[in-house]
VMD Tcl script that draws the C-alpha trace (Angstrom):
set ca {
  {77.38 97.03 92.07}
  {77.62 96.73 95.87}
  {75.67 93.73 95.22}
  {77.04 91.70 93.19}
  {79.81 89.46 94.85}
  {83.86 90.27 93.79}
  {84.48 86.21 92.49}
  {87.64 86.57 90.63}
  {89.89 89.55 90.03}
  {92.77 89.86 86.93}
  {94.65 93.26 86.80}
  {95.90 93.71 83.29}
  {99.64 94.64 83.29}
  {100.08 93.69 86.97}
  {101.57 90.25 88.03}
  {99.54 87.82 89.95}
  {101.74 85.99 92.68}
  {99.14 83.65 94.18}
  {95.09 82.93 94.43}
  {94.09 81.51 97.61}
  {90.55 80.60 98.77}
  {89.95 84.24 99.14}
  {93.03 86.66 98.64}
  {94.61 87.32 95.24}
  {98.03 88.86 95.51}
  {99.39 90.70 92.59}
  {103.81 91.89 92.48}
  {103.85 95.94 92.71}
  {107.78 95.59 92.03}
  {109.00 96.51 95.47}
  {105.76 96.18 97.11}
  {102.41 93.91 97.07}
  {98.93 94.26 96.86}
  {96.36 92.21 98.42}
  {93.03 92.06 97.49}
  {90.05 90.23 99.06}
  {87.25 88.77 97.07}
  {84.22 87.69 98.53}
  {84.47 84.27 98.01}
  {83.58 81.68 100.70}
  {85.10 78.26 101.58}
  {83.82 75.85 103.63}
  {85.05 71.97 104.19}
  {87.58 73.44 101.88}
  {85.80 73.72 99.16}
  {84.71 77.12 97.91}
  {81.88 78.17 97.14}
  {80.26 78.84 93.69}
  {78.55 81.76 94.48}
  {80.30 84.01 96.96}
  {79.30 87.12 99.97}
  {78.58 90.46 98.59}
  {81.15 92.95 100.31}
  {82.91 89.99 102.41}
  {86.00 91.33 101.35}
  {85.81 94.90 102.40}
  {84.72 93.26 105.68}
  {88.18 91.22 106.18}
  {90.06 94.41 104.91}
  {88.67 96.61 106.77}
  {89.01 94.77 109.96}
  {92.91 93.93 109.33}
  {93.28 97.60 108.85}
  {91.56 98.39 112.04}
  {93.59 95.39 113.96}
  {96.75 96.70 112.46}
  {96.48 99.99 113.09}
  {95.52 99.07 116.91}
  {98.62 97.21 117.42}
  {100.78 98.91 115.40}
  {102.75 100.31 118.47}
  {103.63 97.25 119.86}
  {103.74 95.23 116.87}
  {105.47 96.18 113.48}
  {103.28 95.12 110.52}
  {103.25 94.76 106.92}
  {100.67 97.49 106.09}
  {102.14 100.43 103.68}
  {99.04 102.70 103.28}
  {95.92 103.26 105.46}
  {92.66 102.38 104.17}
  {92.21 106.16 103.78}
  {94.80 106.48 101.56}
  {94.04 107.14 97.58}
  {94.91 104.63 95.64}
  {98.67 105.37 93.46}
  {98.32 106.13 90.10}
  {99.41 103.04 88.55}
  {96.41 101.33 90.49}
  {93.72 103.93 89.75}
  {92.01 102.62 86.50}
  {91.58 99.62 89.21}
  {89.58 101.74 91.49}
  {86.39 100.60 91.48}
  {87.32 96.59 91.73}
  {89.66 97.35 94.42}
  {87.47 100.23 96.62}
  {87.83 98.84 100.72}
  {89.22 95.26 99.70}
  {92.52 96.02 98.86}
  {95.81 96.57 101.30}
  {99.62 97.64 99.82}
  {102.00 95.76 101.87}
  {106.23 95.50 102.41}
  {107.15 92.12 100.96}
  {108.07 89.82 103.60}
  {109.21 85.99 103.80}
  {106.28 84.86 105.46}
  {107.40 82.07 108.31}
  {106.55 78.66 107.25}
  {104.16 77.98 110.33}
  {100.31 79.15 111.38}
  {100.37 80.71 114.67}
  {97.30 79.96 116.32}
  {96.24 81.22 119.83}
  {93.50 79.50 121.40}
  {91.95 81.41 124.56}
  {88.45 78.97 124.31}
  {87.76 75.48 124.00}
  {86.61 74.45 120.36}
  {87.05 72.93 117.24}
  {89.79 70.33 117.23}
  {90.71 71.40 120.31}
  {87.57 70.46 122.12}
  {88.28 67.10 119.77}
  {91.69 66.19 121.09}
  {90.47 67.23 124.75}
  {88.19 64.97 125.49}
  {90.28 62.10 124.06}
  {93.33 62.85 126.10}
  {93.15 65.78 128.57}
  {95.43 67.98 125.85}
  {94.98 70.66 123.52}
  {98.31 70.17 120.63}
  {100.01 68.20 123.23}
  {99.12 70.52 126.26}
  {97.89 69.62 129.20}
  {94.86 71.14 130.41}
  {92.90 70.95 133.94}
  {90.12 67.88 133.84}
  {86.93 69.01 133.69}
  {86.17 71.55 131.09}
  {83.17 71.45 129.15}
  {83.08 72.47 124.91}
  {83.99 76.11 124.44}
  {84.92 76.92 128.10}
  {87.61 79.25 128.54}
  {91.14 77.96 129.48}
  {93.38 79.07 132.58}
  {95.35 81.20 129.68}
  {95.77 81.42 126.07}
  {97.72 78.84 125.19}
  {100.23 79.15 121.84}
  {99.07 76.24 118.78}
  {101.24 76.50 115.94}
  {100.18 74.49 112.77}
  {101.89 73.10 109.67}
  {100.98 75.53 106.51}
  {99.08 73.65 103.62}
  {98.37 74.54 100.34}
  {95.58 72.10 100.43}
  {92.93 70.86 102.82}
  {93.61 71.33 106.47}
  {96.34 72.43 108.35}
  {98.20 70.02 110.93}
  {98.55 70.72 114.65}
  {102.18 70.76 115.69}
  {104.13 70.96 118.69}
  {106.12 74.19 119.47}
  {109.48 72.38 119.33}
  {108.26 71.26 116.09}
  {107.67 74.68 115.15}
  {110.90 75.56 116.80}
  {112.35 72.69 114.41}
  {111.00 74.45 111.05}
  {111.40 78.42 111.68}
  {114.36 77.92 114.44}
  {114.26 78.29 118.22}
  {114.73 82.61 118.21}
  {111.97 82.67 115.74}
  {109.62 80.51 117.08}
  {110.03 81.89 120.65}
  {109.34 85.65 119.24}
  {106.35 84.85 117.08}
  {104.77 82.62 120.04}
  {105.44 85.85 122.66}
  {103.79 88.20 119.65}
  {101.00 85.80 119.49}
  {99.93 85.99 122.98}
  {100.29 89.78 123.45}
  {98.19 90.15 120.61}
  {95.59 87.69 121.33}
  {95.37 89.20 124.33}
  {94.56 92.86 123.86}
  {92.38 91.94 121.03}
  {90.30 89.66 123.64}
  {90.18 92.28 126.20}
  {89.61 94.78 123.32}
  {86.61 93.08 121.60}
  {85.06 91.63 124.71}
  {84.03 95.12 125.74}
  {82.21 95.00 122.14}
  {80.48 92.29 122.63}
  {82.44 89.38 120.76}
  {84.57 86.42 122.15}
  {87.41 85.47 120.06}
  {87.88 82.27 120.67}
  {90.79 81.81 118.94}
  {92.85 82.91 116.10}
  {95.92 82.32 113.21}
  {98.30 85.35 112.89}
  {100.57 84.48 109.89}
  {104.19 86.41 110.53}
  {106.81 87.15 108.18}
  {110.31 88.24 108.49}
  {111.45 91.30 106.64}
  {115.34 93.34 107.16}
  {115.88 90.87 109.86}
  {112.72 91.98 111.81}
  {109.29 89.66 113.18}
  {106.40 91.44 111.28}
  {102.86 90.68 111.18}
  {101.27 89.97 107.72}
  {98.60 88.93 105.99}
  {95.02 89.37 107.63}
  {94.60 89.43 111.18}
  {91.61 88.78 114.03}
  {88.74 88.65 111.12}
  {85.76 86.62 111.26}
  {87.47 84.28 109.06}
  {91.16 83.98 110.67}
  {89.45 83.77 113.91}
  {86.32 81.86 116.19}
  {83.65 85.27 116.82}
  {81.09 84.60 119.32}
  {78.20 86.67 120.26}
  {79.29 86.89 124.12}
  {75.61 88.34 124.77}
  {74.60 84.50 124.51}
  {77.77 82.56 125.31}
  {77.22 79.41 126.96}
  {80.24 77.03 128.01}
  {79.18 73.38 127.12}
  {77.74 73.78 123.90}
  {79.08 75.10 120.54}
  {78.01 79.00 120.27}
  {77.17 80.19 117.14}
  {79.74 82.55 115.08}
  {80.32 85.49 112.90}
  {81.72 83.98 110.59}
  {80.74 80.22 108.24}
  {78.15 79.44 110.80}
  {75.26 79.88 108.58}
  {77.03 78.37 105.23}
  {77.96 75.46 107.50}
  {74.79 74.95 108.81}
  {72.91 75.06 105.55}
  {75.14 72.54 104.20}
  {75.14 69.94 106.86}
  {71.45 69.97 105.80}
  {71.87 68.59 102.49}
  {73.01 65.12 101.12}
  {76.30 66.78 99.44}
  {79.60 64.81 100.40}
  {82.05 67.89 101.10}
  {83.89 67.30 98.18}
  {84.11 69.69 94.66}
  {82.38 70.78 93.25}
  {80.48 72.90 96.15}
  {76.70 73.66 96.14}
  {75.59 77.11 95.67}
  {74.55 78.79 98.36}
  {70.48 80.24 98.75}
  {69.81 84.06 98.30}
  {68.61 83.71 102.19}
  {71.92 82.26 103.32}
  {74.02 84.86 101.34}
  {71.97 87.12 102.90}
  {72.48 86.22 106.37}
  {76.11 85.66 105.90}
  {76.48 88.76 104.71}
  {74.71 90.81 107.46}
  {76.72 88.76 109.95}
  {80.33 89.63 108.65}
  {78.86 93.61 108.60}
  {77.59 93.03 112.29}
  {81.35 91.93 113.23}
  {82.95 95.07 111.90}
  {80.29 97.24 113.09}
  {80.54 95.97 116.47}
  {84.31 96.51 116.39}
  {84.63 99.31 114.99}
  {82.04 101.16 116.00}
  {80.61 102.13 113.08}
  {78.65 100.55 110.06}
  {81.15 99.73 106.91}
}
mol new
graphics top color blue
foreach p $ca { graphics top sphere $p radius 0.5 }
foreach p [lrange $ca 0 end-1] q [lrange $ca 1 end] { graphics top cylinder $p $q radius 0.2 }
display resetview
């Protein structure tokens, strides 16, 4: 039922690699296969109940970033979203209908590479403390989600649990190697920056964004998801205002709901109302319609 939220996903006779917070990742032999559920984190903790369809909405928008950039950028992506399923998969169909992606196997880099073209989050934190975003400078006087002089390159530690840690790009230089830092910071950029261009004429901001990057036959690719609602900051830019937190496409109205209640962020999570589902829901549609072009 399109209804009822994907929670958790076995595929009897396939292998499963890894669960994360959203994607489970099953071995194919010489290929993987991703597949998004619709659960929901938030204050890393997820969610007991989870978004109906959230994870056609992530797939679907990877496949429509990848497939955008694909001439500049080499990817991971082995079928279109158009593509039937192959036969080993089929008796999967209906579990894995517009959530699922078959990808080259890659050795992912050990580092987040995060773009920030706004002023938010911990950056907006660290800012107003010292003047610097990850140990960059920055011009005085910026207010809470302005825009900065140019997207600047943030990598991040990787963790398994809780948050991820802010490095510095010779720290990131440190853990990947100099080459391979340098390449994945220059793919960064160019991709942030036709993807800002791209969905600013859509109406959304994206604030900012974590590309994960792998290397496969010797050769940068880009894995994983990429520029969704939940990799990334969405803003409405119809009411962007610098100075002020803007509301998002993607947690914002999870986030909000819980801040309202006397729960201390730790497991297990609160379920979520039928009227913040709901709203969620219609939110992460809006994003890929708006993208896109045209309703999921």
């Amino acid at each position: 039922m399109a209804n009822e939220p994907l929670l958790q996903l076995e595929l009897p006779g396939l292998k499963k690699v890894k669960s994360g917070k959203v994607r489970e990742v099953f071995d194919l032999g010489d290929r993987l296969l991703f597949v998004a559920t619709d659960r929901i984190s938030a204050f890393d903790c997820i969610m007991p109940n989870g978004i109906p369809r959230k994870g056609e909405v992530l797939t679907q928008i990877s496949h429509f970033w990848f497939e955008q950039t694909a001439s500049f950028q080499p990817n991971h992506l082995l079928a279109r979203s158009s593509d039937p399923l192959p036969p080993a998969l089929q008796p999967f169909a209906s579990q894995l209908q517009g959530r699922s992606m078959i990808v080259k196997k890659a050795q992912p880099l050990a580092i987040e590479c995060v773009v920030r073209g706004y002023l938010a989050g911990s950056g907006w934190k660290e800012y107003r403390q010292s003047g610097t975003v990850c140990g960059i400078k920055l011009p005085a006087g910026l207010q809470e989600s302005s825009p900065l002089p140019e997207p600047i390159f943030t990598p991040a530690t990787k963790a398994e649990t809780g948050h991820d840690e802010n490095i510095s790009f010779e720290q990131a230089a440190n853990i990947v190697g100099a080459g391979i830092a340098q390449a994945a910071r220059d793919a960064s950029l160019k991709i942030y920056k036709f993807a800002r261009d791209y969905a600013r004429m859509r109406g959304i901001i994206i604030a900012d964004t974590k590309f994960e990057f792998g290397i496969m036959d010797g050769q940068l690719i880009l894995i994983d998801e990429v520029l969704t609602p939940d990799s990334s900051r969405f803003w409405p830019a119809d009411v962007y205002a610098p100075g002020k937190g803007q509301p998002s496409f993607d947690k914002q109205f999870v986030r909000d709901y819980l801040e309202t209640l006397d729960w201390d962020k730790t497991p297990p999570a609160p379920p979520l109302p039928p009227e913040v589902v709901a709203k969620s829901q219609a939110k992460y549609l809006e994003a890929y319609e708006r993208l896109t072009g045209k309703p999921l």
